[in-house]
PASEBA-1860 file (N, C-alpha, C; in nm, 3 decimals):
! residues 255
1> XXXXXXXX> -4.951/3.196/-1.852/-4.859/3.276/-1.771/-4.764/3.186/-1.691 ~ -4.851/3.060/-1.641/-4.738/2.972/-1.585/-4.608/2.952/-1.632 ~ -4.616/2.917/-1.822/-4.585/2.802/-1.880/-4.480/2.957/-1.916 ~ -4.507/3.066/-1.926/-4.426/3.191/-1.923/-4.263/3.198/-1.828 ~ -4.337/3.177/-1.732/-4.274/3.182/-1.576/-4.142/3.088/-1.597 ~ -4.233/2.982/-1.573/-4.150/2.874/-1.583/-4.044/2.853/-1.651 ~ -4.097/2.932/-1.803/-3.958/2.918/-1.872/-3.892/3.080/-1.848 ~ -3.894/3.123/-1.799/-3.814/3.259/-1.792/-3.721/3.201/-1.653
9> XXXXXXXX> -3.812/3.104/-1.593/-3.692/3.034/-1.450/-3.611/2.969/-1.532 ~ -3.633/2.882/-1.630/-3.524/2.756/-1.680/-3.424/2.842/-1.713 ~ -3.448/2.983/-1.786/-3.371/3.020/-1.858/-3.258/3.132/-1.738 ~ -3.293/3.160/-1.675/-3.262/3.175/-1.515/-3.127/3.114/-1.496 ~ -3.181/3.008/-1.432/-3.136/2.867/-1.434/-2.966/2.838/-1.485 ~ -3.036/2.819/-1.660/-2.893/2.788/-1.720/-2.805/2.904/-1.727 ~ -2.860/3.044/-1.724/-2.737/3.179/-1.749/-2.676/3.154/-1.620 ~ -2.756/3.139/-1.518/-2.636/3.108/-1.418/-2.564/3.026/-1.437
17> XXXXXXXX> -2.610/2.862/-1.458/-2.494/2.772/-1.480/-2.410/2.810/-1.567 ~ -2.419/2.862/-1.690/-2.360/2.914/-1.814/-2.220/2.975/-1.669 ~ -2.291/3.108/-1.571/-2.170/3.184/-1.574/-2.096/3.134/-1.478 ~ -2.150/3.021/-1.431/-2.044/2.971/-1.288/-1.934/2.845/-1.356 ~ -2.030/2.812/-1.500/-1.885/2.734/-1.545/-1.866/2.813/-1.636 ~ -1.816/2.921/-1.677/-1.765/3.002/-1.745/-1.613/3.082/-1.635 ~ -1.689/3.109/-1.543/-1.606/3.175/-1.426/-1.481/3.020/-1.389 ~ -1.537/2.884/-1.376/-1.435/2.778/-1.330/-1.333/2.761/-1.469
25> XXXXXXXX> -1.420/2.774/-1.575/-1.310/2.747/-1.705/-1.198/2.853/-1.656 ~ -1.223/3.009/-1.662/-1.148/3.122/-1.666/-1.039/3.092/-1.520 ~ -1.081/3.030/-1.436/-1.026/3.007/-1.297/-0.906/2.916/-1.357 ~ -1.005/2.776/-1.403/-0.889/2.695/-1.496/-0.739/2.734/-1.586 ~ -0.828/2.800/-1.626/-0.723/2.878/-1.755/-0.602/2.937/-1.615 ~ -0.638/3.035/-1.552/-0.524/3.114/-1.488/-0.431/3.025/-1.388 ~ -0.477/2.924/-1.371/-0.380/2.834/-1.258/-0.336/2.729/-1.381 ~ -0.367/2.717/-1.504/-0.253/2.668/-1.587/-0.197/2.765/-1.615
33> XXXXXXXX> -0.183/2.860/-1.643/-0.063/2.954/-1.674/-0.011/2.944/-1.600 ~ -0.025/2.992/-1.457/0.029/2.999/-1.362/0.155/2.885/-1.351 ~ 0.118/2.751/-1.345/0.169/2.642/-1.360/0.284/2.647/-1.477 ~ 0.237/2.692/-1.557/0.343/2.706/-1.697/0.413/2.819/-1.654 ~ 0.415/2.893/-1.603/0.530/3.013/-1.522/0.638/3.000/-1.472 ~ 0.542/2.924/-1.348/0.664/2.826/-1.234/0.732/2.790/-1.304 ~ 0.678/2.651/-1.387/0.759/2.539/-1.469/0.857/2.604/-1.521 ~ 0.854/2.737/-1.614/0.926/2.786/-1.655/1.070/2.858/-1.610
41> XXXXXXXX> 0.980/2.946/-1.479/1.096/2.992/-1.377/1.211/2.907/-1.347 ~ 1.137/2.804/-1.321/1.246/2.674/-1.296/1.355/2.627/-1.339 ~ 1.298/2.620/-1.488/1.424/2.544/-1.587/1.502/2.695/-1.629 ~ 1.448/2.810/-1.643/1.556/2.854/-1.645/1.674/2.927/-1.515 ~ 1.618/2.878/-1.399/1.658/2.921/-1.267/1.788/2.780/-1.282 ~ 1.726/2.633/-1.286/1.822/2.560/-1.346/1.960/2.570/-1.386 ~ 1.882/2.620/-1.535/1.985/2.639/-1.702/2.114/2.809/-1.636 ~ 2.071/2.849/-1.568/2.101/2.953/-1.503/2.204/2.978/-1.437
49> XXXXXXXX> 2.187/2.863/-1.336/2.246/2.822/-1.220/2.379/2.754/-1.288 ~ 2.355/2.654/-1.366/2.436/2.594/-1.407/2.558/2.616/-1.494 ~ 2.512/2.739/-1.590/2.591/2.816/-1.628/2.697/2.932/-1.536 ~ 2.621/2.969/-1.437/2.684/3.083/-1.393/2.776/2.994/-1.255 ~ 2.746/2.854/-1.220/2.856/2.786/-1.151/2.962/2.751/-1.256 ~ 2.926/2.667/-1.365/3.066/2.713/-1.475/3.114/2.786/-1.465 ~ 3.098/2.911/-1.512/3.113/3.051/-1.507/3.250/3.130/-1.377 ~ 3.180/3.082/-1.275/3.231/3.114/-1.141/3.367/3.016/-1.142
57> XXXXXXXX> 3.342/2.841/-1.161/3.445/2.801/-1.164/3.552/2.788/-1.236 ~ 3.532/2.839/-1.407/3.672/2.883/-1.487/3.699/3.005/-1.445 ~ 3.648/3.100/-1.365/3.709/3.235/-1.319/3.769/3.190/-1.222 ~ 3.745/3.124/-1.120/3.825/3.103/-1.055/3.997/3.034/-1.031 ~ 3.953/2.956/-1.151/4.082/2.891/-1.194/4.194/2.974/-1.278 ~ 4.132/3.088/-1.339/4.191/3.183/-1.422/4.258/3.299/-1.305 ~ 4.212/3.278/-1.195/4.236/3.388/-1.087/4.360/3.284/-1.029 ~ 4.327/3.198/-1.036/4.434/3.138/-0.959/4.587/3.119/-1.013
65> XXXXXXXX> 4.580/3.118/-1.178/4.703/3.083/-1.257/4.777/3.238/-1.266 ~ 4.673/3.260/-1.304/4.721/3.404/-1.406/4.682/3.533/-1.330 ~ 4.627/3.567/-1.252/4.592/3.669/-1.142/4.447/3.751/-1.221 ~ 4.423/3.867/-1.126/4.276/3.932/-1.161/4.286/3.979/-1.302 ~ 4.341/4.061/-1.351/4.363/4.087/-1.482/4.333/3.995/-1.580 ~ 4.391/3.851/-1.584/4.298/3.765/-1.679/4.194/3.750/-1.658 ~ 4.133/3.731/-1.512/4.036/3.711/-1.478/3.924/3.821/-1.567 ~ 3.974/3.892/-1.549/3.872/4.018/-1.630/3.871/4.073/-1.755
73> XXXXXXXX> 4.005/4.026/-1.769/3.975/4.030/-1.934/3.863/3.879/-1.997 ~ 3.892/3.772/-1.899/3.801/3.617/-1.930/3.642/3.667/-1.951 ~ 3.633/3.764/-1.822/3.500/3.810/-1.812/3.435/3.921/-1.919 ~ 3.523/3.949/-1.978/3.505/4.050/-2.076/3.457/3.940/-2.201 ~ 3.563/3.908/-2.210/3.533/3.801/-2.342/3.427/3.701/-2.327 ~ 3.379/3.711/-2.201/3.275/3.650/-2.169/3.131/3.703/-2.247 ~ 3.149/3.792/-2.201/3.042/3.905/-2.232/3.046/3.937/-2.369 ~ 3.158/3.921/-2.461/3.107/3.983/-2.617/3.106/3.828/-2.655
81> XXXXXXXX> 3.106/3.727/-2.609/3.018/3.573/-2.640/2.906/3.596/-2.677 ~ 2.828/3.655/-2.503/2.705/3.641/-2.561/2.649/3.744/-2.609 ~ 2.702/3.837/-2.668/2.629/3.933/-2.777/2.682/3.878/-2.907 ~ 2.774/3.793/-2.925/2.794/3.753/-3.049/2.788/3.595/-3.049 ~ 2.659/3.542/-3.067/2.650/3.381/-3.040/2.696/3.296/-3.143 ~ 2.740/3.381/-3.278/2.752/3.338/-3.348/2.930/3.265/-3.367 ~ 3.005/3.352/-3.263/3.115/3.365/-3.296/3.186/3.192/-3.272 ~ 3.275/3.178/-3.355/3.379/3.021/-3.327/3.347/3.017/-3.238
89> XXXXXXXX> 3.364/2.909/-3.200/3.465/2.805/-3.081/3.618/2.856/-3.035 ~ 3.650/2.858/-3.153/3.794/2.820/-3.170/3.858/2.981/-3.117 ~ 3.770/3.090/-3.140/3.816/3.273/-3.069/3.785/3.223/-2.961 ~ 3.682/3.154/-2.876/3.676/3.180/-2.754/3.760/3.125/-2.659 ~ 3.859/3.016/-2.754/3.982/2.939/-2.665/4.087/3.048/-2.681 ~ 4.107/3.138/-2.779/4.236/3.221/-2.791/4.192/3.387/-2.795 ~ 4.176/3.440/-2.755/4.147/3.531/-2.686/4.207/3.588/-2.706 ~ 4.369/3.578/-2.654/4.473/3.683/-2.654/4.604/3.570/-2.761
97> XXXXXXXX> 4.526/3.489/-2.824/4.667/3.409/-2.915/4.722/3.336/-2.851 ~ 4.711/3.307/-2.760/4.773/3.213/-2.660/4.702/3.063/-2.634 ~ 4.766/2.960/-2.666/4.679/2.835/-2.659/4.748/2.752/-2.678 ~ 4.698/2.605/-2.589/4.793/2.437/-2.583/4.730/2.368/-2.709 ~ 4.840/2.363/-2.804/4.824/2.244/-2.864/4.837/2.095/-2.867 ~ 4.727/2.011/-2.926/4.760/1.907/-2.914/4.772/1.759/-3.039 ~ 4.838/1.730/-3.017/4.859/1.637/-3.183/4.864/1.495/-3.163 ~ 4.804/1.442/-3.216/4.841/1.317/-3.197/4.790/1.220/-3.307
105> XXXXXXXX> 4.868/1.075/-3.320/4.867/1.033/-3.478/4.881/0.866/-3.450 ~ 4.805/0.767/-3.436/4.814/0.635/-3.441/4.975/0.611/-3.465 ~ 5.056/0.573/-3.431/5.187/0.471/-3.427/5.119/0.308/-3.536 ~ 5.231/0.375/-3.673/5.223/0.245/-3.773/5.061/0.173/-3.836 ~ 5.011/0.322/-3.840/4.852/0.295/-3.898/4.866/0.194/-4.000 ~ 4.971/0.251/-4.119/4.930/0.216/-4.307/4.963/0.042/-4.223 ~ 5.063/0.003/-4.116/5.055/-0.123/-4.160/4.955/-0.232/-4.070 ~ 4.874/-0.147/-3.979/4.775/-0.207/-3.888/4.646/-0.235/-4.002
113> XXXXXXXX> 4.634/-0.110/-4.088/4.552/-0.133/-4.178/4.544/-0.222/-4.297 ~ 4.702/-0.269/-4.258/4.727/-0.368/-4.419/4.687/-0.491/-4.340 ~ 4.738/-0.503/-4.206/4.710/-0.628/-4.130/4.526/-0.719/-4.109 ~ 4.487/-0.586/-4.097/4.324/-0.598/-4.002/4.238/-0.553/-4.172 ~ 4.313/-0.522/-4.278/4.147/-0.526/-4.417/4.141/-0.380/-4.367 ~ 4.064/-0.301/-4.509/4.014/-0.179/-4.509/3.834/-0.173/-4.427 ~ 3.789/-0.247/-4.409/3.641/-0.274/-4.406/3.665/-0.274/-4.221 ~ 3.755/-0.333/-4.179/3.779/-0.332/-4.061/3.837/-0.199/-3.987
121> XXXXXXXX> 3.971/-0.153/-4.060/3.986/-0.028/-4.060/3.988/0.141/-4.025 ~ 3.850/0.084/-4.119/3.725/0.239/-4.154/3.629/0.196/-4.011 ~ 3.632/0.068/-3.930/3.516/0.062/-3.814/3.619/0.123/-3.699 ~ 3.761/0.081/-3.708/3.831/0.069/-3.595/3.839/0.235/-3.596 ~ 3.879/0.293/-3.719/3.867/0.438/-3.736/3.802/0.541/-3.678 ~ 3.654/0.508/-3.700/3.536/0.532/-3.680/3.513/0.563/-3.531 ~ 3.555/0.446/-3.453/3.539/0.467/-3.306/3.603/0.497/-3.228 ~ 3.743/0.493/-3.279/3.807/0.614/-3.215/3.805/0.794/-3.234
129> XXXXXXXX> 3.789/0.801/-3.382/3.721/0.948/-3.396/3.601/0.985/-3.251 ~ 3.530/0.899/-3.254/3.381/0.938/-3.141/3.441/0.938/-3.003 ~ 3.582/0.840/-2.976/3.610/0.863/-2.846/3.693/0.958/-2.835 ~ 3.739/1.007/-2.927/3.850/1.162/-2.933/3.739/1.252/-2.947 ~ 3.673/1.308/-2.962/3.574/1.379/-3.029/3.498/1.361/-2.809 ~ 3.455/1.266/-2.809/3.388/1.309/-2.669/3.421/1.303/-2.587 ~ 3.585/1.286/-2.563/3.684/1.332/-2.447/3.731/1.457/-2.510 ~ 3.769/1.543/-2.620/3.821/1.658/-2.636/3.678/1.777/-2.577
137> XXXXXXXX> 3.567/1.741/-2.617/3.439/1.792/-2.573/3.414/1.807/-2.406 ~ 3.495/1.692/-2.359/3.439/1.692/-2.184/3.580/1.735/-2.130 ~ 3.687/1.758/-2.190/3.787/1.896/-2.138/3.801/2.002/-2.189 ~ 3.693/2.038/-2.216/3.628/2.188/-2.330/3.767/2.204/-2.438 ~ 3.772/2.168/-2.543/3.873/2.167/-2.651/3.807/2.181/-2.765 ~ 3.891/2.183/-2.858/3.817/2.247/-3.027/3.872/2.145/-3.063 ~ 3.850/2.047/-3.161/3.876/1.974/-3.270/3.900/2.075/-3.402 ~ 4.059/2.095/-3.417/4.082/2.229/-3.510/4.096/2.113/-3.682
145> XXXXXXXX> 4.114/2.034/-3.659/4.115/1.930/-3.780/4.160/1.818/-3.736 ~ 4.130/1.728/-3.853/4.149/1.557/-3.835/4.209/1.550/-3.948 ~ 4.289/1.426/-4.003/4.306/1.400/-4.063/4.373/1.207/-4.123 ~ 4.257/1.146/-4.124/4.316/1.027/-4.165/4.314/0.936/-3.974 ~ 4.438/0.930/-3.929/4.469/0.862/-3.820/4.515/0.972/-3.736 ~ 4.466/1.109/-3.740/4.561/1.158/-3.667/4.469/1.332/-3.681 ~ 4.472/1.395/-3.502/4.389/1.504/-3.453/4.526/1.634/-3.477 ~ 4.450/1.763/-3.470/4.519/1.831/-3.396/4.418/1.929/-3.291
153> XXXXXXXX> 4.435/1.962/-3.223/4.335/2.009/-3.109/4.403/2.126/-3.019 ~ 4.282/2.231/-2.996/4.338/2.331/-2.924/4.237/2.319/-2.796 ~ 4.303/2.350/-2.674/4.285/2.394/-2.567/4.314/2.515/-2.495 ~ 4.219/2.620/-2.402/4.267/2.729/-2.389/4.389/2.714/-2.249 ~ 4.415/2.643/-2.189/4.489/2.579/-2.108/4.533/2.441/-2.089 ~ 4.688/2.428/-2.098/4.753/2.302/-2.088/4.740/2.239/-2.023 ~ 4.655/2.196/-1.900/4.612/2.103/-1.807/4.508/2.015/-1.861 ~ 4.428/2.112/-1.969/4.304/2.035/-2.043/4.347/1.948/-2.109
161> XXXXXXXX> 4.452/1.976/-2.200/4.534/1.919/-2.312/4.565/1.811/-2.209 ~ 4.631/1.845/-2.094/4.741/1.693/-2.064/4.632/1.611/-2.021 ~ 4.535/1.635/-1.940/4.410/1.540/-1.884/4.354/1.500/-1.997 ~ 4.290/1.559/-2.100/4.274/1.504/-2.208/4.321/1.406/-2.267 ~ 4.471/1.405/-2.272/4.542/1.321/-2.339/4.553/1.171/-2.239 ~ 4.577/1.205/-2.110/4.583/1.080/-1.998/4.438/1.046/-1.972 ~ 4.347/1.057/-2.023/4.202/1.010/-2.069/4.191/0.914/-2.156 ~ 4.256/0.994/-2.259/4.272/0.915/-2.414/4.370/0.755/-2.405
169> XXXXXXXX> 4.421/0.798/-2.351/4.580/0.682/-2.328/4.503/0.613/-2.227 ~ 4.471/0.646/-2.133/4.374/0.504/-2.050/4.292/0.438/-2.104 ~ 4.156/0.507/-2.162/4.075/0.440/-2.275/4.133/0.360/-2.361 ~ 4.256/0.392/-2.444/4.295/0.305/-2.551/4.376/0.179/-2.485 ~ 4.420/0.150/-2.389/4.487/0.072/-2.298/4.371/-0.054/-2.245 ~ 4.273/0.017/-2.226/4.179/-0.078/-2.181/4.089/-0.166/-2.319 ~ 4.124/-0.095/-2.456/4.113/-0.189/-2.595/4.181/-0.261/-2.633 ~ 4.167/-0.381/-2.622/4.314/-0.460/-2.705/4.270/-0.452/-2.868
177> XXXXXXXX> 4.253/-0.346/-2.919/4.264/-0.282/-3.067/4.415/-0.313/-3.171 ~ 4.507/-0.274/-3.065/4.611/-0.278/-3.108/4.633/-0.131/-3.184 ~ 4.549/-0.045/-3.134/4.567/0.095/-3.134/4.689/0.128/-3.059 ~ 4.750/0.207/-3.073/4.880/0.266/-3.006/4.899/0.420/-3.079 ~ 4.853/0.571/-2.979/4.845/0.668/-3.023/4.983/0.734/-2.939 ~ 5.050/0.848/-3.017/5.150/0.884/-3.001/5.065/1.056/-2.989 ~ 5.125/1.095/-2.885/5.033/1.236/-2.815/5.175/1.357/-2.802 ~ 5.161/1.475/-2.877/5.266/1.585/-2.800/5.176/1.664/-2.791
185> XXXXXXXX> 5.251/1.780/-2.697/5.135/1.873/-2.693/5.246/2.032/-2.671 ~ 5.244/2.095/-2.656/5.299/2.260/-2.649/5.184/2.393/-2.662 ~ 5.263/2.492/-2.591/5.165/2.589/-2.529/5.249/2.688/-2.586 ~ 5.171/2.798/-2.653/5.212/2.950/-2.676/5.106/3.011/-2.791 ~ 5.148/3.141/-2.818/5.071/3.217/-2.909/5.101/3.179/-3.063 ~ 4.951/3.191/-3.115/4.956/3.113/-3.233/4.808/3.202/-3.338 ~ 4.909/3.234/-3.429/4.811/3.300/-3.566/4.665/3.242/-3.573 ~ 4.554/3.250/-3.542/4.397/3.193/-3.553/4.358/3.286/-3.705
193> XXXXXXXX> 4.297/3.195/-3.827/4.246/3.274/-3.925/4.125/3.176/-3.969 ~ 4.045/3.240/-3.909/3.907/3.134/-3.933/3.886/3.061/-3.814 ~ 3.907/2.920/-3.873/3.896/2.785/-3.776/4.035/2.725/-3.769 ~ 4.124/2.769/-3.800/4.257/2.700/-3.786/4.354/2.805/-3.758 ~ 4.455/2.752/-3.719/4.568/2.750/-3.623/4.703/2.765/-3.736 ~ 4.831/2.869/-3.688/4.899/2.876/-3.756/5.032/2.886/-3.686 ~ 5.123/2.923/-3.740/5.236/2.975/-3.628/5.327/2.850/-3.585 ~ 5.462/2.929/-3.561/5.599/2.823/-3.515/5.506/2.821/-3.403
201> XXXXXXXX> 5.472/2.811/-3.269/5.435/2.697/-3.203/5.348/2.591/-3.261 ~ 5.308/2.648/-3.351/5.135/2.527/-3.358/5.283/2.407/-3.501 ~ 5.358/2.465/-3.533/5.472/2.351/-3.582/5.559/2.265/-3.490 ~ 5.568/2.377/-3.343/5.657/2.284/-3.245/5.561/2.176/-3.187 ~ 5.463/2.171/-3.155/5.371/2.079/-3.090/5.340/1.932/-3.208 ~ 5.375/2.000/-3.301/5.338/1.864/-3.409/5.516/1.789/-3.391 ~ 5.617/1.864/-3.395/5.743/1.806/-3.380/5.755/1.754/-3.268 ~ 5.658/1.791/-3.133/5.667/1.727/-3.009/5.589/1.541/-3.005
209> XXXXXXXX> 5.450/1.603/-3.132/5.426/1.450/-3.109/5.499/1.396/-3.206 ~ 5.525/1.368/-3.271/5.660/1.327/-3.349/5.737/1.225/-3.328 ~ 5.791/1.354/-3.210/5.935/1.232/-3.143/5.869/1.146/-3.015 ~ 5.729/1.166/-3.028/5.702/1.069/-2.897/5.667/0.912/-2.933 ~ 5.646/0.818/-2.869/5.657/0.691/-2.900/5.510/0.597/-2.869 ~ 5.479/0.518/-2.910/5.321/0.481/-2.913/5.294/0.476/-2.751 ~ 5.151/0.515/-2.739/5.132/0.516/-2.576/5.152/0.618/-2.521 ~ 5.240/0.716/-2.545/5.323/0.829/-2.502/5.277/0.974/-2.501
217> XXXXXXXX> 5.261/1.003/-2.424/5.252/1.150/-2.355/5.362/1.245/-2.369 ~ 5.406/1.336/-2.476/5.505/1.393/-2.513/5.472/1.528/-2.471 ~ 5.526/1.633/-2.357/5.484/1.751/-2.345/5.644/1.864/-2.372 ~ 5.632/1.987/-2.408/5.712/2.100/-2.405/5.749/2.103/-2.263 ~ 5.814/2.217/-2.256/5.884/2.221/-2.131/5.771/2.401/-2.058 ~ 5.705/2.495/-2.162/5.627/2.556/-2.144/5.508/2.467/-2.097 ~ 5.462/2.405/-2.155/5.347/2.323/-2.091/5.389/2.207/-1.942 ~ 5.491/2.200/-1.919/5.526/2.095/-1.819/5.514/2.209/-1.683
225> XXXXXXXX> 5.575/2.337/-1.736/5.582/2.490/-1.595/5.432/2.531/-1.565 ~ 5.321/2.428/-1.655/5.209/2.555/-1.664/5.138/2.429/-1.555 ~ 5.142/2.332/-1.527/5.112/2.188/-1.466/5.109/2.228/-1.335 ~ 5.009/2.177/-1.219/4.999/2.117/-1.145/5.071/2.020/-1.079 ~ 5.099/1.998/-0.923/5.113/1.908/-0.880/5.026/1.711/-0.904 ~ 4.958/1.781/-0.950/4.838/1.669/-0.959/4.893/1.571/-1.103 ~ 4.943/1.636/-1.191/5.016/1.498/-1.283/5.185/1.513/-1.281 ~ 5.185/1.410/-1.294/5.350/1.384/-1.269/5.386/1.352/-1.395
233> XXXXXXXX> 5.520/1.408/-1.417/5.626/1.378/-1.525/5.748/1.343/-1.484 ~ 5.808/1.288/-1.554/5.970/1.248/-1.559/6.059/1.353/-1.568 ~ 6.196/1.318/-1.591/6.284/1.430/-1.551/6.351/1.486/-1.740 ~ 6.262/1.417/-1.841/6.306/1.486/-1.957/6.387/1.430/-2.020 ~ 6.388/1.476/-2.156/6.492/1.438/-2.256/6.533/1.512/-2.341 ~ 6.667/1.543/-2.377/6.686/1.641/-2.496/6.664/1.575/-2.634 ~ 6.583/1.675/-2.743/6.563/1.638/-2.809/6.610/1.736/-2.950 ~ 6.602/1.691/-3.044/6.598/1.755/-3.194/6.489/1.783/-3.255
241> XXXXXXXX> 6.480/1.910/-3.264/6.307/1.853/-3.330/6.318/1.950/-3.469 ~ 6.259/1.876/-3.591/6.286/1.884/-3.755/6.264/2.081/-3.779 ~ 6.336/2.129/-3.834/6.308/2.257/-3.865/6.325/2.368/-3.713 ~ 6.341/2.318/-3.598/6.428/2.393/-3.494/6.573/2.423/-3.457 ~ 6.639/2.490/-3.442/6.795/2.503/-3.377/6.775/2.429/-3.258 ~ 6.913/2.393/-3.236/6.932/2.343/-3.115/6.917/2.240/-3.061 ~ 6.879/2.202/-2.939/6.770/2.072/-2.850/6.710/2.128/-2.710 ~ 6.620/2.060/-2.736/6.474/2.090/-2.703/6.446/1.993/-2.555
249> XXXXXXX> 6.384/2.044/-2.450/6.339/1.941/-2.354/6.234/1.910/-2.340 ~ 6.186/1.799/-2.355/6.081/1.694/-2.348/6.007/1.647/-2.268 ~ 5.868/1.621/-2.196/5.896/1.541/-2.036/5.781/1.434/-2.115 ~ 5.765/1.300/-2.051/5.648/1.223/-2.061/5.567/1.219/-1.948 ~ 5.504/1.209/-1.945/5.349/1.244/-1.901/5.323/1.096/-1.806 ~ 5.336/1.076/-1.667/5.314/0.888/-1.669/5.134/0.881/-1.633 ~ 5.079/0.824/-1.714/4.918/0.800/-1.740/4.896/0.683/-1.667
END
């Protein structure tokens, strides 16, 4: 009867231990979730935040150019973004057809390339694509095509385009590459079918970089009215530009 006892205590014994670490596991378990909650709350309180200060600060800038009405149409188009995640890039810069182009094309590539070898070239090539590519990216712009030595790029506002471009022109200044990029740029409504760009403006902005000269900041006279105090231009030039009537005014951009 002892030897009974005794073991009906052991067994006592362990169901308790059994349920008091059964109860600390289950305790365990709920303060890691818990933990994984927070954590969670967090990053997207974060990811959140960070978006909706974007958010706040291109509305605000849209309130400031163009008055409430863009503002709310911005916010509209905001909103069928994110029900349609799928949609371009390139719709969410033109909206209403309206957009700064920008062009620009190495000054005397075929004979830098005859000078410096093809092997050299294709490197010098190479790294300027990545520095156009992650300055058009950090003034929110579309890379609408490349081709060879030479971008064309849309922006939904001409301030992006011109900072963009006086980005680009400092960077290449500080390479002794012997790079020398020739930049125009022009602002208006323009045919979008797909991923590309159509329309007499999206032809005047290529005739703007054109007539500009290596180094050079070539802007329309629509994009020079749409500017800020904050970059300065010159007082202009009349120009000719291939397949237009008339002459045309010009300003350069000083970078």
């Amino acid at each position: 009867m002892i030897a009974i006892y005794l073991l009906l205590a052991v067994a006592v014994a362990e169901a308790c231990a059994v349920a008091v670490l059964w109860r600390r596991v289950k305790t365990r378990d709920e303060e890691l979730a818990e933990l994984h909650r927070r954590l969670d709350t967090r990053a997207n309180l974060l990811t959140g935040g960070r978006e909706a200060v974007k958010t706040v600060w291109q509305t605000a800038n849209i309130l400031r150019k163009e008055g409430f009405g863009a503002a709310v149409r911005s916010n509209i188009e905001d909103l069928a973004d994110w029900a349609e995640v799928e949609r371009p890039d390139l719709a969410r810069l033109t909206p209403n057809g309206r957009v700064a182009i920008m062009f620009s094309d190495i000054e005397g590539s075929t004979a830098l390339n005859e000078r410096i070898g093809d092997r050299a070239w294709v490197r010098l090539i190479d790294r300027h694509d990545k520095m156009v590519s992650r300055l058009v990216k950090r003034h929110s712009g579309y890379v609408v095509k490349s081709q060879g030595d030479g971008f064309m790029i849309a922006f939904a506002q001409p301030e992006q385009a011109v900072w963009c471009s006086m980005d680009l022109q400092r960077q290449l200044a500080k390479r002794p590459n012997g790079i020398r990029v020739r930049i125009g740029i022009h602002s208006g409504k323009s045919v979008r079918r797909g991923d590309d760009l159509f329309g007499r403006n999206v032809a005047m902005a290529a005739r703007v970089a054109a007539a500009a000269e290596g180094g050079e900041i070539l802007i329309s006279e629509s994009v020079r009215d749409a500017l800020g105090d904050d970059v300065t231009v010159d007082d202009g030039r009349d120009a000719q530009l291939k397949g237009f009537n008339g002459t045309h005014r010009l300003y350069s951009v000083a970078v």
